[in-house]
C-alpha positions as a Markdown table, in Angstrom:
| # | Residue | x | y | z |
|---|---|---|---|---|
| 1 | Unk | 11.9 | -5.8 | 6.9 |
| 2 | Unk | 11.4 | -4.3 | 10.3 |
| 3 | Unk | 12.3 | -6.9 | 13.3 |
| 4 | Unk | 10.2 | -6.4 | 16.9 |
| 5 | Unk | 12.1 | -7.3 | 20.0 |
| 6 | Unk | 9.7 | -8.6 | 22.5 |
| 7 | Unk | 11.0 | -8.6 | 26.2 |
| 8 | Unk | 9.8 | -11.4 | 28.5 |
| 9 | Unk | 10.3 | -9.6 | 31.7 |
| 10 | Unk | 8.4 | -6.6 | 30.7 |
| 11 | Unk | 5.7 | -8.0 | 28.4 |
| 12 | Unk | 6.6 | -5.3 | 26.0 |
| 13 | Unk | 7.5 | -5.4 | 22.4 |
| 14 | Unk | 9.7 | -2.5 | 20.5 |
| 15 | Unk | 10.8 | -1.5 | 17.1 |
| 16 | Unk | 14.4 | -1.5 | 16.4 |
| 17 | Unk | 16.1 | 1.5 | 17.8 |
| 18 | Unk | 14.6 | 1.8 | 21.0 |
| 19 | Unk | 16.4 | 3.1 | 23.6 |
| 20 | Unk | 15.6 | 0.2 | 26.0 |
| 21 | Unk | 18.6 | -2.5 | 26.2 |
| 22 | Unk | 17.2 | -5.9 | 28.1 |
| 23 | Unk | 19.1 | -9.1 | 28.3 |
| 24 | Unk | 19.5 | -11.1 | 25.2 |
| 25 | Unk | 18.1 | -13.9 | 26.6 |
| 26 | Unk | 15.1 | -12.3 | 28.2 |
| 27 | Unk | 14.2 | -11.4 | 24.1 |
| 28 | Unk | 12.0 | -13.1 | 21.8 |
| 29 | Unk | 11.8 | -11.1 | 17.9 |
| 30 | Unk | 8.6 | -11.1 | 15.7 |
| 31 | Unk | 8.5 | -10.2 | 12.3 |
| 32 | Unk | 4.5 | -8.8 | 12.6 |
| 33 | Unk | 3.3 | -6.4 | 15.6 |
| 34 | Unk | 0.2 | -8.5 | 14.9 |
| 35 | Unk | 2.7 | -11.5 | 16.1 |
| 36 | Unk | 3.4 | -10.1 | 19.3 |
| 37 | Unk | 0.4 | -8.7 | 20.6 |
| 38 | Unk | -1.0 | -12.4 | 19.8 |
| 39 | Unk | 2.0 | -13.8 | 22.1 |
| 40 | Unk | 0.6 | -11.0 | 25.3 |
| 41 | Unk | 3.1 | -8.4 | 24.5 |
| 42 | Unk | 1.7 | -4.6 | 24.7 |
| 43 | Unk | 3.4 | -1.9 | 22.6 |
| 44 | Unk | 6.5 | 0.0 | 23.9 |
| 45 | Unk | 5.6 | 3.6 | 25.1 |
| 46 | Unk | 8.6 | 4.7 | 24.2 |
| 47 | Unk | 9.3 | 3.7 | 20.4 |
| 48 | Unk | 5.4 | 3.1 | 19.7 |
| 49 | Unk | 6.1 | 0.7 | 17.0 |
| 50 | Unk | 2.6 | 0.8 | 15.7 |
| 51 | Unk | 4.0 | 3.9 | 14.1 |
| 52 | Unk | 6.5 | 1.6 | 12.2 |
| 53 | Unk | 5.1 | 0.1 | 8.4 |
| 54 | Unk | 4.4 | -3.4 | 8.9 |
| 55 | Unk | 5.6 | -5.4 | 5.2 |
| 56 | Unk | 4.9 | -8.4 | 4.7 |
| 57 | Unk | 8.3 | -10.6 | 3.5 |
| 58 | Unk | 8.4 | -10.6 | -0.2 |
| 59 | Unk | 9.4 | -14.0 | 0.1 |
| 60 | Unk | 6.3 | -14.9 | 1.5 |
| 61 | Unk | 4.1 | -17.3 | -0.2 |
| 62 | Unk | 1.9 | -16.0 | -3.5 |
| 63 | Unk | -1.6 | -17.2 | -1.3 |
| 64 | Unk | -0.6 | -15.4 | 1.7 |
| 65 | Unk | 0.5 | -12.4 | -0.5 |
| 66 | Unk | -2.9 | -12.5 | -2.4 |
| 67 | Unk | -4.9 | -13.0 | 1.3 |
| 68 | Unk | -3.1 | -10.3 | 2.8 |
| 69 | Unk | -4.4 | -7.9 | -0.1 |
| 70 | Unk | -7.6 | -9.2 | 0.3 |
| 71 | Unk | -7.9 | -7.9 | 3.7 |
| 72 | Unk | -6.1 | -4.8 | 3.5 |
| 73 | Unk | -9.4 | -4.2 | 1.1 |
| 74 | Unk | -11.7 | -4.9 | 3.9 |
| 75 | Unk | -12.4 | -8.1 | 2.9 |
| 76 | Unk | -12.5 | -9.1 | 7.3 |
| 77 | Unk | -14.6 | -6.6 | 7.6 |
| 78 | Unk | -17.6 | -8.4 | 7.2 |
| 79 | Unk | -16.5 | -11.8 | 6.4 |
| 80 | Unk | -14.6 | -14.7 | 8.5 |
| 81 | Unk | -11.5 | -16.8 | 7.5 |
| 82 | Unk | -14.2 | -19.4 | 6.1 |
| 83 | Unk | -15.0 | -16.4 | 3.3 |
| 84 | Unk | -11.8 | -15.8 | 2.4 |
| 85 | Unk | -10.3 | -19.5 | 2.6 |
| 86 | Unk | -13.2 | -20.1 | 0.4 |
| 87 | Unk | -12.1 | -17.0 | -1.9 |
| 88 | Unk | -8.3 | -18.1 | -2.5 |
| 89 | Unk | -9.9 | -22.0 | -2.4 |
| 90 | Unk | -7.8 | -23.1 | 0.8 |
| 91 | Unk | -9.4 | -24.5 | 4.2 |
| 92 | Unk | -9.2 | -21.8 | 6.3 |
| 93 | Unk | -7.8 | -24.1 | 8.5 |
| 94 | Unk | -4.8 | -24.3 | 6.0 |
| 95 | Unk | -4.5 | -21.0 | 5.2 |
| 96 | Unk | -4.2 | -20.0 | 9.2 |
| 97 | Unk | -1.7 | -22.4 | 9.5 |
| 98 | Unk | 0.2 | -20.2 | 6.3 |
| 99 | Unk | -0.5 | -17.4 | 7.9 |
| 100 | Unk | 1.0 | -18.7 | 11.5 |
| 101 | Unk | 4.0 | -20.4 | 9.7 |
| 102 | Unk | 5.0 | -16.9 | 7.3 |
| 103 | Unk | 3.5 | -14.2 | 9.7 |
| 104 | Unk | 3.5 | -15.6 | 13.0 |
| 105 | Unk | -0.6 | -14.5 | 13.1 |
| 106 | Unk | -3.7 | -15.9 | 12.2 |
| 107 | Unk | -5.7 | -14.0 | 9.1 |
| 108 | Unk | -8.2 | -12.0 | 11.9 |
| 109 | Unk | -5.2 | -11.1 | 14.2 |
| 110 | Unk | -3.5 | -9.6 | 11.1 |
| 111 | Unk | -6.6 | -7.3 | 10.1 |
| 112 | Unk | -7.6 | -7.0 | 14.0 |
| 113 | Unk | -4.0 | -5.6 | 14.6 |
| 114 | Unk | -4.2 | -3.1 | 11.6 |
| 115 | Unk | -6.9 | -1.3 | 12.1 |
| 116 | Unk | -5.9 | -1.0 | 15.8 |
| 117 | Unk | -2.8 | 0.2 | 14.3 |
| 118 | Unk | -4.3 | 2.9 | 12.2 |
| 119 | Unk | -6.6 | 3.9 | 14.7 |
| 120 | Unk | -3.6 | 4.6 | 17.1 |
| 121 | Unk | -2.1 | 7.2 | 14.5 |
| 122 | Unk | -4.8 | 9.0 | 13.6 |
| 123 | Unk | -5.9 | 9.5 | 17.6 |
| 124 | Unk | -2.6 | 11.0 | 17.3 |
| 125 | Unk | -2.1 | 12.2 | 14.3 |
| 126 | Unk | -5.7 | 14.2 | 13.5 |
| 127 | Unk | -8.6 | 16.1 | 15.6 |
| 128 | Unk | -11.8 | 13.3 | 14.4 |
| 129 | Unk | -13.4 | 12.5 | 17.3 |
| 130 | Unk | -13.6 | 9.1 | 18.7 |
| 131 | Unk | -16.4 | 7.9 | 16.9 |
| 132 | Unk | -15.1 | 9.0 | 13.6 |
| 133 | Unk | -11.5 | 7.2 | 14.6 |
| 134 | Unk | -13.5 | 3.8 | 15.0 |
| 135 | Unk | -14.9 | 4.0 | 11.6 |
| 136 | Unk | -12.3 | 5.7 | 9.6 |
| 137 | Unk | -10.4 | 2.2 | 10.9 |
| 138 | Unk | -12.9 | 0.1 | 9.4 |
| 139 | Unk | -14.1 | -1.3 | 13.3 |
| 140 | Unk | -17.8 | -2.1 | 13.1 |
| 141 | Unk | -18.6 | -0.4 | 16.8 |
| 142 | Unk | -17.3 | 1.9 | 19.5 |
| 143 | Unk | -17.2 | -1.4 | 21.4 |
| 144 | Unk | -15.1 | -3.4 | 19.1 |
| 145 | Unk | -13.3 | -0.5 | 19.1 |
| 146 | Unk | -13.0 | 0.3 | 22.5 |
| 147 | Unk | -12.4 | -3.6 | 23.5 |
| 148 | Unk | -9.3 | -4.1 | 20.7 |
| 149 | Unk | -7.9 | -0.8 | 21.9 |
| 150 | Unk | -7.6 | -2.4 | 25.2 |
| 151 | Unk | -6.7 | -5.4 | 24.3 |
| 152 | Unk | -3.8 | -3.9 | 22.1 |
| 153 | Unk | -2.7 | -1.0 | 23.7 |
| 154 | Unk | -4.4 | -1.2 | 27.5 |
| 155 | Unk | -5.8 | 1.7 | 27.0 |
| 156 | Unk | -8.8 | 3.2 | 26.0 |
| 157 | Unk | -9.4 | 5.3 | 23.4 |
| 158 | Unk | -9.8 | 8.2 | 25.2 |
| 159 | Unk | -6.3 | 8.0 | 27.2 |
| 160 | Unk | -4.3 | 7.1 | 24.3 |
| 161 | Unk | -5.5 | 10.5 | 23.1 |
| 162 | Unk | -4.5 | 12.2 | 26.3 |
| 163 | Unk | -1.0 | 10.5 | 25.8 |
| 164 | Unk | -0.4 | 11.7 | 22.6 |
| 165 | Unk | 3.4 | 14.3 | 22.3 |
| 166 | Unk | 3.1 | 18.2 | 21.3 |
| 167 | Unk | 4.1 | 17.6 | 18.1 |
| 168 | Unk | 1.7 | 14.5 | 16.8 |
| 169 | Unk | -0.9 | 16.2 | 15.9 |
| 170 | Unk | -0.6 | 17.5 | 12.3 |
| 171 | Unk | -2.1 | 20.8 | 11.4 |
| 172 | Unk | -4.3 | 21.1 | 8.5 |
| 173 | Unk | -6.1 | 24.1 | 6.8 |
| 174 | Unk | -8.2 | 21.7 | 5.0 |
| 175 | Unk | -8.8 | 18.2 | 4.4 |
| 176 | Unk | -7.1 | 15.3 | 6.7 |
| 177 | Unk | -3.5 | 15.0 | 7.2 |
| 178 | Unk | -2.0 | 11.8 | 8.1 |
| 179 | Unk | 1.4 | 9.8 | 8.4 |
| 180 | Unk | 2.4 | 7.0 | 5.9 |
| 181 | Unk | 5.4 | 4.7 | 7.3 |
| 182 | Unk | 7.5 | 3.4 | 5.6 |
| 183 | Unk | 10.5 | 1.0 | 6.2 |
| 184 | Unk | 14.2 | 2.6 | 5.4 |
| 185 | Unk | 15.2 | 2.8 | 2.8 |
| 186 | Unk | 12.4 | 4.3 | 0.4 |
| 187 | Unk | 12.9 | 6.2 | -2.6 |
| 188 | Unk | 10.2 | 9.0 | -2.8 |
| 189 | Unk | 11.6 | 11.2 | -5.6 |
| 190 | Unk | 12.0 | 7.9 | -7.8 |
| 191 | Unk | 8.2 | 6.5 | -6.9 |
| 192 | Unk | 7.2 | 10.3 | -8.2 |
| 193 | Unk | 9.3 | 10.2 | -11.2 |
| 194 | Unk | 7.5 | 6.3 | -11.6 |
| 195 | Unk | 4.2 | 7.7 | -10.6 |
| 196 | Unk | 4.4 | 11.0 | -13.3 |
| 197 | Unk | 6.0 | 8.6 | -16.3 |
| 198 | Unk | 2.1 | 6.8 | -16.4 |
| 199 | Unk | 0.0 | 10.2 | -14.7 |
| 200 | Unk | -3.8 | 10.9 | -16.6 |
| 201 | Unk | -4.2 | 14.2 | -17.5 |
| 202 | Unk | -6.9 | 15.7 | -15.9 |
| 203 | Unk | -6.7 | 12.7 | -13.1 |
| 204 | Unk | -3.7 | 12.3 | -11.7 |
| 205 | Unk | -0.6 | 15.5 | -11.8 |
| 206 | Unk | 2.9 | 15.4 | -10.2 |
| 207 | Unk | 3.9 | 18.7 | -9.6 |
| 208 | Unk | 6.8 | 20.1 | -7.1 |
| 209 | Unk | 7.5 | 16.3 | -5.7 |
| 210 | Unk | 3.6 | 16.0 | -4.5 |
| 211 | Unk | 1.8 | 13.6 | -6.4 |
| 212 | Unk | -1.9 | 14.1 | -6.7 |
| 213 | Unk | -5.2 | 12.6 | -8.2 |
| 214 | Unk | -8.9 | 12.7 | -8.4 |
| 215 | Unk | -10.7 | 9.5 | -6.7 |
| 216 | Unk | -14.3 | 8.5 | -6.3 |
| 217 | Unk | -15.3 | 6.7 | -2.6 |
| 218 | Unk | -19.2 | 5.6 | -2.6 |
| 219 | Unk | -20.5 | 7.9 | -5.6 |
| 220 | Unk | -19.0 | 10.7 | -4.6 |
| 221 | Unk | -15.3 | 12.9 | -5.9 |
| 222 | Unk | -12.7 | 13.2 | -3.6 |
| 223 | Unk | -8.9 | 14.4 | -4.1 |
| 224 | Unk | -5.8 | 12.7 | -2.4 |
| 225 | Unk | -2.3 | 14.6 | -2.0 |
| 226 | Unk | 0.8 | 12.5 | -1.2 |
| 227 | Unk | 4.2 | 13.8 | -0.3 |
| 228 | Unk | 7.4 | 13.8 | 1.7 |
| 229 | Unk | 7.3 | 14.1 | 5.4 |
| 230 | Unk | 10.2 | 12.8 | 7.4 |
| 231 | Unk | 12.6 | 10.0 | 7.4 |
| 232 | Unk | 10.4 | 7.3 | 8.3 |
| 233 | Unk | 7.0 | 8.8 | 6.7 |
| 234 | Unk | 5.2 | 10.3 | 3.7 |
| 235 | Unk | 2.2 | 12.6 | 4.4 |
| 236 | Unk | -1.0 | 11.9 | 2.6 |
| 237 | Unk | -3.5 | 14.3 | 2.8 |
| 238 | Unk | -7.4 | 13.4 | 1.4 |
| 239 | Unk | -10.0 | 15.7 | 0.6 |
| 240 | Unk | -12.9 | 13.2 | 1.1 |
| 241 | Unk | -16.9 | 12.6 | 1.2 |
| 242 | Unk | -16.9 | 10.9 | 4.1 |
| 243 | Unk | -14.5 | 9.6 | 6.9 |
| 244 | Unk | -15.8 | 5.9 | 7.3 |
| 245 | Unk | -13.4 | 3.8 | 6.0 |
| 246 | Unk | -10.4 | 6.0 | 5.6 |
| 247 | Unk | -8.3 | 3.0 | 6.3 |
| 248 | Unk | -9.0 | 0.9 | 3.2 |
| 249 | Unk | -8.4 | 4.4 | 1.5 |
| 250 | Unk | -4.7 | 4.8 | 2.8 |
| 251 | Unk | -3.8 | 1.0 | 2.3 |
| 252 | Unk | -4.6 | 1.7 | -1.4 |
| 253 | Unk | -2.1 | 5.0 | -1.6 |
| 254 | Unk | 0.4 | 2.3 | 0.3 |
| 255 | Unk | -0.4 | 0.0 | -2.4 |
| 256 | Unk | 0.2 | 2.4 | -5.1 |
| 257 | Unk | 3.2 | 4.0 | -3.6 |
| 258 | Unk | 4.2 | 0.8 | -2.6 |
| 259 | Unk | 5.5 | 1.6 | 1.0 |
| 260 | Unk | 3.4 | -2.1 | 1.6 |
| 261 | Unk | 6.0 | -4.4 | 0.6 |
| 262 | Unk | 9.5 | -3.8 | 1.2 |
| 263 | Unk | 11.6 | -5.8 | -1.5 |
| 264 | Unk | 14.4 | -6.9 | 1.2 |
| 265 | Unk | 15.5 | -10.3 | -1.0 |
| 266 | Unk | 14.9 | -9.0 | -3.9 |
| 267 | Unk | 17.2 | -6.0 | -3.3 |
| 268 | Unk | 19.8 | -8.2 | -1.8 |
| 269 | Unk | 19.9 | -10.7 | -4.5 |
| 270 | Unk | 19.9 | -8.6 | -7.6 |
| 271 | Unk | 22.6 | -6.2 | -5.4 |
| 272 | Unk | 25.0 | -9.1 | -6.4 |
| 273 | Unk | 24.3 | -8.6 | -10.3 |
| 274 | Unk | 27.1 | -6.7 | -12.7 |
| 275 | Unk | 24.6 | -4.9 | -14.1 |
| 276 | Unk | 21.3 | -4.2 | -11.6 |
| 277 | Unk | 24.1 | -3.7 | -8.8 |
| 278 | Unk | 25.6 | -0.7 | -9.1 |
| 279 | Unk | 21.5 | 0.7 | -9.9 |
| 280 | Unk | 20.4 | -0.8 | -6.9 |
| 281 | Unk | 23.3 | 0.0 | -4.7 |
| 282 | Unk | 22.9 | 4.1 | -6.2 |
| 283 | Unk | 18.9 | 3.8 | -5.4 |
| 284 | Unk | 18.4 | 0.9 | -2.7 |
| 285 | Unk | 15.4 | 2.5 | -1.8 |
| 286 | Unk | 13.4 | 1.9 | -5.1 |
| 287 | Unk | 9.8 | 0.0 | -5.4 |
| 288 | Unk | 7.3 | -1.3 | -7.6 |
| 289 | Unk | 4.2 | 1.2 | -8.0 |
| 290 | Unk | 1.0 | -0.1 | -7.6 |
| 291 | Unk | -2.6 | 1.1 | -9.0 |
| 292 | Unk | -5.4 | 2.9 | -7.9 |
| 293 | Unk | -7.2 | 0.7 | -10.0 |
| 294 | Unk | -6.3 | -2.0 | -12.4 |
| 295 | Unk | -9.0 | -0.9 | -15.6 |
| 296 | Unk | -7.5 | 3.0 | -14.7 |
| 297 | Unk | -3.9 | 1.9 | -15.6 |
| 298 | Unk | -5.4 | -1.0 | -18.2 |
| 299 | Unk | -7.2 | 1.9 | -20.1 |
| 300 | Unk | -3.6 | 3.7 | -19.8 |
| 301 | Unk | -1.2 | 1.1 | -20.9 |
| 302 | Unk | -3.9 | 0.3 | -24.0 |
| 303 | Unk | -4.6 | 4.0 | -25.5 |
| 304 | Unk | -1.7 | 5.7 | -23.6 |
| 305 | Unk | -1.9 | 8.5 | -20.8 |
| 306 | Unk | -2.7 | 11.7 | -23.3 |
| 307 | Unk | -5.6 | 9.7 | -24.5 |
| 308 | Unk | -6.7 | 8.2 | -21.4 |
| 309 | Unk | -6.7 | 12.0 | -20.2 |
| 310 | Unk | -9.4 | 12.5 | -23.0 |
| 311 | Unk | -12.0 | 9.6 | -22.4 |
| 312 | Unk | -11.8 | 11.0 | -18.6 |
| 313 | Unk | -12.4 | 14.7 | -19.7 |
| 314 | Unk | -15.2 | 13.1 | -21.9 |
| 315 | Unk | -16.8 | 10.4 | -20.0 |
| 316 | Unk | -15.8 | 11.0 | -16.1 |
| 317 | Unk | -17.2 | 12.8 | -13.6 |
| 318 | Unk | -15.8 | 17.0 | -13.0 |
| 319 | Unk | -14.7 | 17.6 | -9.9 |
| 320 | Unk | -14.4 | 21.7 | -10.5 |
| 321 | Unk | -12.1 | 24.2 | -8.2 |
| 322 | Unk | -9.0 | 22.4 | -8.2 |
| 323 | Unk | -5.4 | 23.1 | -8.9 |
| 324 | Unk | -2.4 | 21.0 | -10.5 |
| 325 | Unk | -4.4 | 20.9 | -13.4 |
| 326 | Unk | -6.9 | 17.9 | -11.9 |
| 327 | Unk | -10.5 | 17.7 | -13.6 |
| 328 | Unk | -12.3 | 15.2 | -13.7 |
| 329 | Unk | -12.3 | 11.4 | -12.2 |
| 330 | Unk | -11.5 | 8.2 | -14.0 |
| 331 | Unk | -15.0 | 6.9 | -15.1 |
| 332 | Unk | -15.8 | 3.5 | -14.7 |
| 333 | Unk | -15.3 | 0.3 | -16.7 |
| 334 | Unk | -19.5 | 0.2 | -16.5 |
| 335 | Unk | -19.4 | 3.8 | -18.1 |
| 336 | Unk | -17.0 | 3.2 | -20.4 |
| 337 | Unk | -18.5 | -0.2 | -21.9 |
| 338 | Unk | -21.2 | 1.6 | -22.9 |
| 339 | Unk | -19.5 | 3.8 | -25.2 |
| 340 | Unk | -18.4 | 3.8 | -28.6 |
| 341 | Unk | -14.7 | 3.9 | -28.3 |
| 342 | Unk | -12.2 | 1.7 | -28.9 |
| 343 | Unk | -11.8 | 0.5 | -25.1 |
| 344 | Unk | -15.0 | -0.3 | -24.6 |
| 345 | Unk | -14.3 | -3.8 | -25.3 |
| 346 | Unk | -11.6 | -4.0 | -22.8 |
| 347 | Unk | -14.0 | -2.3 | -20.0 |
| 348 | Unk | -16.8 | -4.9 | -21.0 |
| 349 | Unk | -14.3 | -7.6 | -20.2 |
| 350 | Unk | -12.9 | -6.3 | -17.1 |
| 351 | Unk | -16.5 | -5.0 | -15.4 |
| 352 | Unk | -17.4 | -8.6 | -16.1 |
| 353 | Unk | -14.4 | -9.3 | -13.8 |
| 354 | Unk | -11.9 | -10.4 | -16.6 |
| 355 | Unk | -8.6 | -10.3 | -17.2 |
| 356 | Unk | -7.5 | -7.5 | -19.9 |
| 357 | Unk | -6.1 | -9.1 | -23.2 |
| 358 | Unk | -3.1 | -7.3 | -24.8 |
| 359 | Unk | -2.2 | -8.3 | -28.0 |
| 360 | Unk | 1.3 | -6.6 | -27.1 |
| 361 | Unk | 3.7 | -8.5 | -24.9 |
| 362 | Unk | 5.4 | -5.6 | -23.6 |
| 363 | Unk | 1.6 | -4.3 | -22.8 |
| 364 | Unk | 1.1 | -7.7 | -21.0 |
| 365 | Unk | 4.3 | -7.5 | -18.4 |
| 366 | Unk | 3.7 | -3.7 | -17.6 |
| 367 | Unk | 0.0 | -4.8 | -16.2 |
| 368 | Unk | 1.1 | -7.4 | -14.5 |
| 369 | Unk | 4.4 | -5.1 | -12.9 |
| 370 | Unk | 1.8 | -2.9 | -11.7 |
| 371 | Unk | -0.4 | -5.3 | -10.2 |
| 372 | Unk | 2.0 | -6.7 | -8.0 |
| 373 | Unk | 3.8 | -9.8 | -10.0 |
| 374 | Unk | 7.2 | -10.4 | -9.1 |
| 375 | Unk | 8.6 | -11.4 | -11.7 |
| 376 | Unk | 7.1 | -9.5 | -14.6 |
| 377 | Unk | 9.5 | -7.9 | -17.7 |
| 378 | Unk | 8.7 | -6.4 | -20.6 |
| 379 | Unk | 11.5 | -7.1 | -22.7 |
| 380 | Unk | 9.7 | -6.0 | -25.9 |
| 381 | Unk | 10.1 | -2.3 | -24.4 |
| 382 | Unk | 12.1 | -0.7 | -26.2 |
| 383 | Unk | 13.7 | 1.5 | -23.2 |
| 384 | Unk | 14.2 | -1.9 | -21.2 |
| 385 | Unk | 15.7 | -3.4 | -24.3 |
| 386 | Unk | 18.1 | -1.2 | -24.5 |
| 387 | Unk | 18.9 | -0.8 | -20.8 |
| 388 | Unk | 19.2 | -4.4 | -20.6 |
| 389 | Unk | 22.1 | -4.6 | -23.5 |
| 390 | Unk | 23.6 | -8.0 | -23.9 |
| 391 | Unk | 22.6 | -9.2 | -20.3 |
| 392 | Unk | 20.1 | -12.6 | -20.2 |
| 393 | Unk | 17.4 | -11.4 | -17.9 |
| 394 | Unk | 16.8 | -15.1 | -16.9 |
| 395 | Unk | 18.8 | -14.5 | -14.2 |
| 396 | Unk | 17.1 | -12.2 | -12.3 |
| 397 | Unk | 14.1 | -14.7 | -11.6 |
| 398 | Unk | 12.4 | -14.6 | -9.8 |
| 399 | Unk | 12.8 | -10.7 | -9.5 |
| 400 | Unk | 12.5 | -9.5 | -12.6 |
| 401 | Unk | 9.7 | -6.8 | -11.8 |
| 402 | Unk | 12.4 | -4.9 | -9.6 |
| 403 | Unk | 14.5 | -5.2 | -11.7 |
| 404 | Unk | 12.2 | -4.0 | -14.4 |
| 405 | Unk | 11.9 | -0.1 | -12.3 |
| 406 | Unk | 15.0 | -0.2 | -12.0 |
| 407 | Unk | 15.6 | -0.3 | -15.7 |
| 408 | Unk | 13.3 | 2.3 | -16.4 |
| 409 | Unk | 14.5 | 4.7 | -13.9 |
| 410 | Unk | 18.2 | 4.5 | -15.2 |
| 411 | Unk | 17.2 | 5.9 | -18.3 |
């Protein structure tokens, strides 16, 4: 994962790369921008390392994985470390000092520190004024806004726009273009090709190395378009109801194109393997794919995509006038329970907040994969059954969802 090298003698921090070159002992490293804004440091002018993904280590403990999710959802946005202590049942008092010990932050510096973080690239990035900025990052006021943005970046709003280069600002004949970072390396074409092997008809296409799908924010239809940018970015742009928010809506694409985790052990460890290393070592930049919704990919996994495709062109709502072949969005698990078919039982269970139960095993370890367990493997599969051969899979605990995609995609 990406290391920041805070300077004493400047009181600024930068991402690796930067051009500066201070005294070794004059430097203190973070592994979180969160960590050393915290510790006084302001953000380098030069490298702006808020345009850098921040991962969390995926050797991090499961609670602080699970609270970290939690409030890339929002979940700081109106609650306290008490709520969410309460949510993972912790002290919140214990789970700061997890969160200090892992991430060198407490849980509200984390979430402060993002949405500072987004804010700052779409003041660059896009033309929303500075109101819509402050909510698109999830900030409850201009003055939290305008109080974090000095805290962060000494700055106010307005002047970090007036700072921002010639060639930030990303044209857009419709919709909102932004910047996803990612950490090097990162495998686009192979999270397409991941992305398009599950894809709903009607919901979600790949087409031309773009993948694209239908989404519903507050009750209303909205489209989101993800693609290759640069060498440290994808661009994701989202054809949306509203702007307020925005931020909870891009850490989900992160999520699902999982740029949010960068699987540095994992890829080291099973590098070492005879037969995961020469597949890692020809695609280092693979990850695990995430979900725009769990029930969306349980429906899926259960009936398969071509069918899933129909219950949406049945039971979701159209969203006419667009291309790629997109129609409709993914109804609900509450629209779905009230039907006749055979998955209505599955979306009774999970809109009463349960857990999907797959009879098949295979079923079982390709929900959990995609739902962020690390060491999920369908070995049922038949196409990871064969992959594997006469190799025991034991031995790539507790990594066996990574090595799992890579499996797939060798075949």
């Amino acid at each position: 994962m990406t290391t920041y090298s805070a300077v004493r003698t400047t009181g600024i921090y930068c991402r690796p790369g930067c051009g500066a070159k201070p005294k070794a002992e004059n430097v203190r490293t973070f592994e979180q921008p969160a960590a050393a804004e915290a510790a006084g440091y302001r953000a380098c002018l030069r490298c702006r390392p808020y345009r850098v993904a921040g991962t969390v280590p995926d050797e991090a403990p499961e609670i602080v994985c699970r609270a970290v999710q939690l409030i890339i959802g929002g979940f700081l946005d109106d609650g306290n470390e008490d709520a969410l202590g309460a949510r993972l049942g912790v002290s919140a008092r214990h789970l700061r000092r997890m969160f200090h010990d892992h991430l060198g932050v407490t849980p509200d510096q984390f979430a402060r520190s993002r949405r500072a973080h987004f804010a700052r690239r779409m003041l660059d990035d896009s033309d929303l004024s500075i109101a819509d900025v402050a909510f698109a990052a999830g900030f409850g006021s201009l003055r939290q806004f305008n109080r974090a943005m000095r805290d962060i970046f000494r700055a106010t709003p307005k002047e970090l726009r007036a700072r921002r280069r010639r060639d930030d600002r990303l044209a857009a004949d419709g919709g909102l273009v932004l910047r996803l970072p990612f950490t090097a390396p990162y495998d686009w074409p192979a999270m397409v090709t991941l992305l398009g092997r599950g894809a709903i008809p009607g919901v979600e296409s790949v087409v031309d190395g773009h993948y694209r799908r239908t989404i519903m924010l507050d009750g209303a239809p909205g489209m989101i378009e993800i693609g290759p940018g640069g060498d440290d970015h994808l661009l994701v742009r989202a054809h949306l109801p509203h702007w307020e928010g925005v931020i909870h809506v891009v850490s989900r694409i992160a999520g699902l194109v999982g740029v949010d985790l960068d699987p540095v052990v994992a890829r080291t460890e099973l590098a070492t393997d005879a037969v995961l290393g020469p597949l890692v070592t020809r695609r280092p930049g693979v990850r695990i794919s995430g979900v725009w919704t769990p029930f969306e990919v349980a429906v899926g996994i259960a009936v398969g995509p071509a069918r899933a495709g129909e219950l949406a062109a049945r039971y979701g709502v159209p969203v006419p006038g667009l291309d790629h072949g997109l129609t409709h969005v993914f109804p609900s698990a509450d629209v779905l329970a009230e039907t006749g078919e055979p998955v209505a039982e599955l979306a009774k269970a999970m809109a009463a907040g349960e857990e999907p139960r797959f009879a098949d095993a295979s079923a079982r370890e390709h929900f959990a994969l995609r739902l962020g367990a690390r060491d999920a493997f369908p070995a049922t599969d038949p196409a990871i059954r064969d992959a594997v051969g006469d190799a025991d899979p034991e031995r790539w605990r507790p990594w066996r969802s990574l090595a799992t995609v890579h499996l797939l995609l060798s075949g």
